[in-house]
N, C-alpha and C positions, 0 to 999 in steps of 0.2 A: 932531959925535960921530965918533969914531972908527974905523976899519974894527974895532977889536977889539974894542969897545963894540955892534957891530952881532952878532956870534957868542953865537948862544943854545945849551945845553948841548942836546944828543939827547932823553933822559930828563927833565925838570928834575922830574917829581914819581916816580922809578924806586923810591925805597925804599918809599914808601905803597903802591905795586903791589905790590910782593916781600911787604909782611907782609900785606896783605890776601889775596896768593895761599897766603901758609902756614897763615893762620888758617882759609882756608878748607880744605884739605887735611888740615888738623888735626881741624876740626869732621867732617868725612863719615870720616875713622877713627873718632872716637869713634863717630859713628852705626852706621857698620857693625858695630864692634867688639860695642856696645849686640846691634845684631839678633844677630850671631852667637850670643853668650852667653844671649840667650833664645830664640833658637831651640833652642841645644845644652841648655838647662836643659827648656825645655817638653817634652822627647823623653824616653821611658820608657827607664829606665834596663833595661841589657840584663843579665837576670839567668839566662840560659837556661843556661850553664856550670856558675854556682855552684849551681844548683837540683839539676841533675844531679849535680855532687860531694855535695850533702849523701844525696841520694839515695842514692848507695854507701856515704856513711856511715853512713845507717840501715842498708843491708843489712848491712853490717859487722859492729854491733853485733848486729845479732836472730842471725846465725850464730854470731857469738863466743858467746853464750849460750844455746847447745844447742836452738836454734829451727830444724833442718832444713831446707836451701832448699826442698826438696820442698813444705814445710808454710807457706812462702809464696807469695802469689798475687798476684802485681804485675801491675796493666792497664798497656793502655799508658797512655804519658804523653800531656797535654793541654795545646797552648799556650795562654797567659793574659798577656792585658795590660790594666790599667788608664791610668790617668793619669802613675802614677808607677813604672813596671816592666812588664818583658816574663817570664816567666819557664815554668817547664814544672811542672802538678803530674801527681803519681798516685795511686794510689789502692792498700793495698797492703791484705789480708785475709790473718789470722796466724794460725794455729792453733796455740796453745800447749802443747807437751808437759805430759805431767800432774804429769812432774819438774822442772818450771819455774814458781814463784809469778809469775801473772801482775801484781799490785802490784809485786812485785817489779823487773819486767820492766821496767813502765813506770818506774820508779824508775831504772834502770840506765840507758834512754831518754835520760831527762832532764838526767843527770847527766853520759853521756858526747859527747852532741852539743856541736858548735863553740858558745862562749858565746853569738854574738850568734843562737843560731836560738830564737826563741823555740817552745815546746812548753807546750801549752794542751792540757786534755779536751777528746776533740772529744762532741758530743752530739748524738743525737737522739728527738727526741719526749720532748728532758728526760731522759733516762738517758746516763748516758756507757757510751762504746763502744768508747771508743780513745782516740786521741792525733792531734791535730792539729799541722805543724811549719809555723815560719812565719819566713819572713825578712822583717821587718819587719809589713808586712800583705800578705805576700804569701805565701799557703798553699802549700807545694811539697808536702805529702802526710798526706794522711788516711789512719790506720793504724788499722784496725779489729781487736780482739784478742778473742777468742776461745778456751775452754780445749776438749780434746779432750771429756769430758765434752759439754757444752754444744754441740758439733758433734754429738755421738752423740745427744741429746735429741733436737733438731729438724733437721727437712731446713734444707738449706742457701739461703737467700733468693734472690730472682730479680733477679741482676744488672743495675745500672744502668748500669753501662757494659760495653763489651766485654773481654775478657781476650786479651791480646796471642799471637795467633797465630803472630808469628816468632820462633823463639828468641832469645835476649835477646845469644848469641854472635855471631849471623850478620847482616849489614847489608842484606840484602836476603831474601825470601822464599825459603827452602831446601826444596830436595827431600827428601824424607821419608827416602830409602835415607843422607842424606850431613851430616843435622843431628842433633842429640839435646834432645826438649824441657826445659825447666828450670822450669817453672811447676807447680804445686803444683793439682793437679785434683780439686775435690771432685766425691765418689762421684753418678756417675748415677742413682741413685734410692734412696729411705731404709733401704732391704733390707740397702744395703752400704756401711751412712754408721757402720759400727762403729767404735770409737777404733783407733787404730795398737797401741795396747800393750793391746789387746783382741782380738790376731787375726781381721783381721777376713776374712782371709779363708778362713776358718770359715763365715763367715758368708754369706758369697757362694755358697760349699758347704753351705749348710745343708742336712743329711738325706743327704749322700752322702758315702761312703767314700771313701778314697785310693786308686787304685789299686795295687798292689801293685809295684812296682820291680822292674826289668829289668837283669839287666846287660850293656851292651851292649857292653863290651870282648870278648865272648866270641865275637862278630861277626869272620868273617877278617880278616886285616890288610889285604888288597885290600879292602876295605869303606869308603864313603865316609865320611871322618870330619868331626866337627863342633865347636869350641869354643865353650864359648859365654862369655863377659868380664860377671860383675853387677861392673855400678862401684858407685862411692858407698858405700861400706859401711862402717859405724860410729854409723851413726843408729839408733834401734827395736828395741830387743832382742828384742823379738816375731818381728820379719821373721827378724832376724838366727838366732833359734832354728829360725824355717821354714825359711831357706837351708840352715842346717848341719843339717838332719834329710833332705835330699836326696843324691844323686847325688854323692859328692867328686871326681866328673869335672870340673867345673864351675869354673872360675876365677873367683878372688873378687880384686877391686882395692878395696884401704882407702884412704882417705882418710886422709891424716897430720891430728891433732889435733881428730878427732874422740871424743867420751865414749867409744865401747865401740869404738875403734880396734885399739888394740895387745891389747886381750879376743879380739876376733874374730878377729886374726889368727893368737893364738897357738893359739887352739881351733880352728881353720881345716887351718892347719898339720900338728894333732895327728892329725885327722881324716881326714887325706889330699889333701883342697884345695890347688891351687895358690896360690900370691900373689903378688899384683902389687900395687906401692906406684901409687898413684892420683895422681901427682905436680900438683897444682896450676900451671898455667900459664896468661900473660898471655892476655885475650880484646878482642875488640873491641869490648865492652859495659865501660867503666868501673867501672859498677857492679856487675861480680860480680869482688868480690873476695875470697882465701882465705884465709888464715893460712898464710904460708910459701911463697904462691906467687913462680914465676919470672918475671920482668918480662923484656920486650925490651929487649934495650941492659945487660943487667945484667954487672959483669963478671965471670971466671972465680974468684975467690974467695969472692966471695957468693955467686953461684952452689952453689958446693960446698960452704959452709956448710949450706944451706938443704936443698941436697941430702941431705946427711948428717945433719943434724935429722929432717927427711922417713922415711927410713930406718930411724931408730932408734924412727920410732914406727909401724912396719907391720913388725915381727922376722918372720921367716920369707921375705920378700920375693927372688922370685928372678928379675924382670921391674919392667919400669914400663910404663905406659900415660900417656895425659895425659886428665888432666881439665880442659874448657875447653880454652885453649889456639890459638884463632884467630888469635890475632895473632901468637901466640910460634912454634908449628909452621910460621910461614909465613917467620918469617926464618932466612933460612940459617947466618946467623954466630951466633944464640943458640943454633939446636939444634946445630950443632957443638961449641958449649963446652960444650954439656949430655950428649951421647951421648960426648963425648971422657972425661968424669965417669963414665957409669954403664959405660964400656969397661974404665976401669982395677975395676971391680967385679965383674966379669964379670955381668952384665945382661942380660938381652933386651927389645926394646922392640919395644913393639905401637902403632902410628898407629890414634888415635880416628877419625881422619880427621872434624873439628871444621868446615874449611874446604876447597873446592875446591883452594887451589893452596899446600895445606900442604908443606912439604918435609921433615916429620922420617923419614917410612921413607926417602926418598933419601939424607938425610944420615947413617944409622944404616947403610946397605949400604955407602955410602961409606967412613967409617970405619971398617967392619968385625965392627958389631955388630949378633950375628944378630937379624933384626927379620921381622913380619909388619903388616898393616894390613885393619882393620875391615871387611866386605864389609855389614853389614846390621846398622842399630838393631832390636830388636823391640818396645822401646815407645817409639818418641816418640811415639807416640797411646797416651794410658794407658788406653783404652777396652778393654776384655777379648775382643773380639770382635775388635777390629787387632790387639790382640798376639797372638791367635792366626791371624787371618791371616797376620800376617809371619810368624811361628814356618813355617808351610806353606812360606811363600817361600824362606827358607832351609834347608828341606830339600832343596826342589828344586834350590835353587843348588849344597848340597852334592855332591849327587848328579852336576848337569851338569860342574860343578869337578875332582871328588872331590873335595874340600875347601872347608870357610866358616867364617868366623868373625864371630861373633853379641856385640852387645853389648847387656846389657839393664842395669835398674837394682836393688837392693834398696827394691822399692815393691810395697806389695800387690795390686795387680791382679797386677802379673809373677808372682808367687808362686803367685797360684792357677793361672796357664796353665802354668807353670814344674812344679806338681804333677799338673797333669793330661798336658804332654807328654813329662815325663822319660822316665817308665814307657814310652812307648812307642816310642821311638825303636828299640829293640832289632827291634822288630814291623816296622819302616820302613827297617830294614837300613842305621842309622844307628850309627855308633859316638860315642861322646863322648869327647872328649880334651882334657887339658888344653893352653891356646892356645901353650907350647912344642913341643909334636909335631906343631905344622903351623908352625915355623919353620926356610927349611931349613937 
């Protein structure tokens, strides 16, 4: 044999190795691929986002149809996961204006939510009570309904869960002088659980007279002066007649596209009352949204659309204010296109002051337009006994300042402390002024 007959190849079995080595590389992808895909299938789908959007879009709907935020009562939300979803519900209790067909309501419900959320009666002990919404089987909120009527019959049931103590604007727990609450408080005990369009607080007054009205402009000019800002104004024609039977010291802020908006403002107006358009703007709660309101990031045309919509429906308006507003007041480049807007109007803006590190009075002195900012809510506790403690608060702040300015809301508790402290402010060497004569 040959020397060349004696040379054996390196590899002689190399390609049986090579396909055994790919098959086998091939097999542990499939495996793994396998586990991936049931692992990622067996994981509850994350539904905590879209729970939250439909959520704003039930509050949507219940304001769009003359259902007062006031007159909603959203708990907080509750994480919930099963097998096949993560998601958040809540629980929301509606007191139905007496001009609003509750059938109706829920009709309107039904019809206007995203197709695929399912809306089911919700029921207990056998009677239906509401409306339950469900993305798939997963309940993002039971909506208990209720007409005014039917709140006035019986006291109000003892809640099973809690009602969210932070306002719904602010992402962390607010100090009381520098938040405004948004939660809808039913009446502390059944004395004063009268309907809205029933005066009730008449009722809270049962047996006592109004005191007689002061006028406290008659007070020197060196006298410490007070504004006091009811927002929200265009809901309960009840309140709305208490407001305009007082003091036209008083600065009223409407809300654009509200029922009795451009009513109230024009009878406001007539009266003497100041006006401020109650401008809707972006919050850090998704879910309070307004009709017309201004988004962050929005640009200077739409803008001034919206504006000028806003506008045409609070006539007499010779100031704005914001309503909400946390997220919007705090960017600089939005309230610049918005104050550059109500500048060519000649405008005054007053800062809610919504948020800590709002920038709209900075941006409004900046540009040039004359502005002040909120020193003291006096009911974000709608308890009748806080609101007239803070009402004391801001006298005395008046007084250490000379000057405060006070925001409260059109809601009946405010209305009876609002009728018992007007009249006296004259006594307390208070003056009232409306919230441009403390802008300098």
């Amino acid at each position: 044999m040959s020397d060349a007959e004696d040379i054996k190849p390196d590899l002689p079995y190399s390609w049986i190795v090579l396909s055994a080595a790919f098959l086998a590389l091939g097999g542990a992808a499939v495996i793994a691929g396998y586990l991936i895909v049931n692992f990622v299938t067996s994981q509850p789908y994350d539904l905590y986002e879209v729970s939250e959007r439909h959520g704003a879009e039930l509050m949507s709907i219940l304001t769009a149809n003359q259902v007062p935020r006031e007159m909603i009562e959203r708990f907080d939300k509750r994480p919930m996961e099963d097998r096949k979803a993560r998601w958040y519900s809540r629980r929301y209790d509606v007191v139905v204006p007496a001009t609003v067909s509750l059938d109706g309501l829920k009709q309107v419900i039904s019809r206007n939510m995203t197709p695929y959320v399912l809306v089911d009666p919700l029921l207990e002990d056998g009677e239906n009570v509401g409306l339950k919404l469900a993305i798939g089987e997963s309940v993002f909120a039971e909506i208990r309904l209720e007409t005014v009527a039917s709140r006035e019959a019986a006291p109000a049931p003892a809640m099973a869960l809690t009602p969210e103590t932070t306002p719904a604007d602010s992402p962390t727990a607010p100090d009381a002088t520098n938040s405004e609450s948004k939660e809808f408080e039913p009446p502390p005990d059944a004395s004063q659980s009268a309907a809205l369009d029933a005066e009730p607080w008449k009722v809270a007054n049962a047996g006592t007279a109004a005191a007689p009205m002061i006028d406290s402009s008659a007070l020197p000019a060196d006298a410490p002066r007070l504004a006091i800002i009811v927002d929200d104004g265009g809901y309960a024609e009840s309140i709305i007649d208490a407001i305009l039977a007082m003091d036209p010291g008083l600065t009223l802020a409407i809300l654009p596209y509200t029922p009795h908006g451009v009513a109230t403002a024009k009878r406001a107006a007539e009266l003497g009352f100041e006006i401020l358009l109650h401008m809707p703007m972006d919050n850090l709660d998704e879910t309070m949204v307004y009709e017309g309101q201004l988004k962050t990031g929005m640009g200077e045309e739409e803008m001034l659309k919206l504006t000028e919509a806003a506008l045409a429906q609070v006539p007499g308006a010779v100031g704005v204010n914001n309503h909400e507003g946390s997220r919007f007041t705090a960017d600089g480049k939005s309230m610049a296109l918005f104050i550059d807007i109500i500048k060519d109007r000649d405008l005054f803006f007053v800062d809610s002051r919504t948020v800590g590190d709002t920038r709209a009075y900075d941006m409004a002195v900046t540009f040039g337009v004359p502005a002040a900012k909120r020193d003291l809510f006096l009911d974000h506790d709608n308890e009748i006994e806080m609101i007239r403690r803070r009402f004391g608060e801001v006298l005395a702040l008046a007084r250490t300042q000379g000057q405060a300015i006070a925001i409260c809301h059109f809601r009946r508790n405010t209305v009876t402390v609002l009728q018992e402290m007007l009249p006296q402010l004259g006594e307390q060497g208070i003056r009232l002024v409306h919230a441009s004569e403390l802008i300098p």
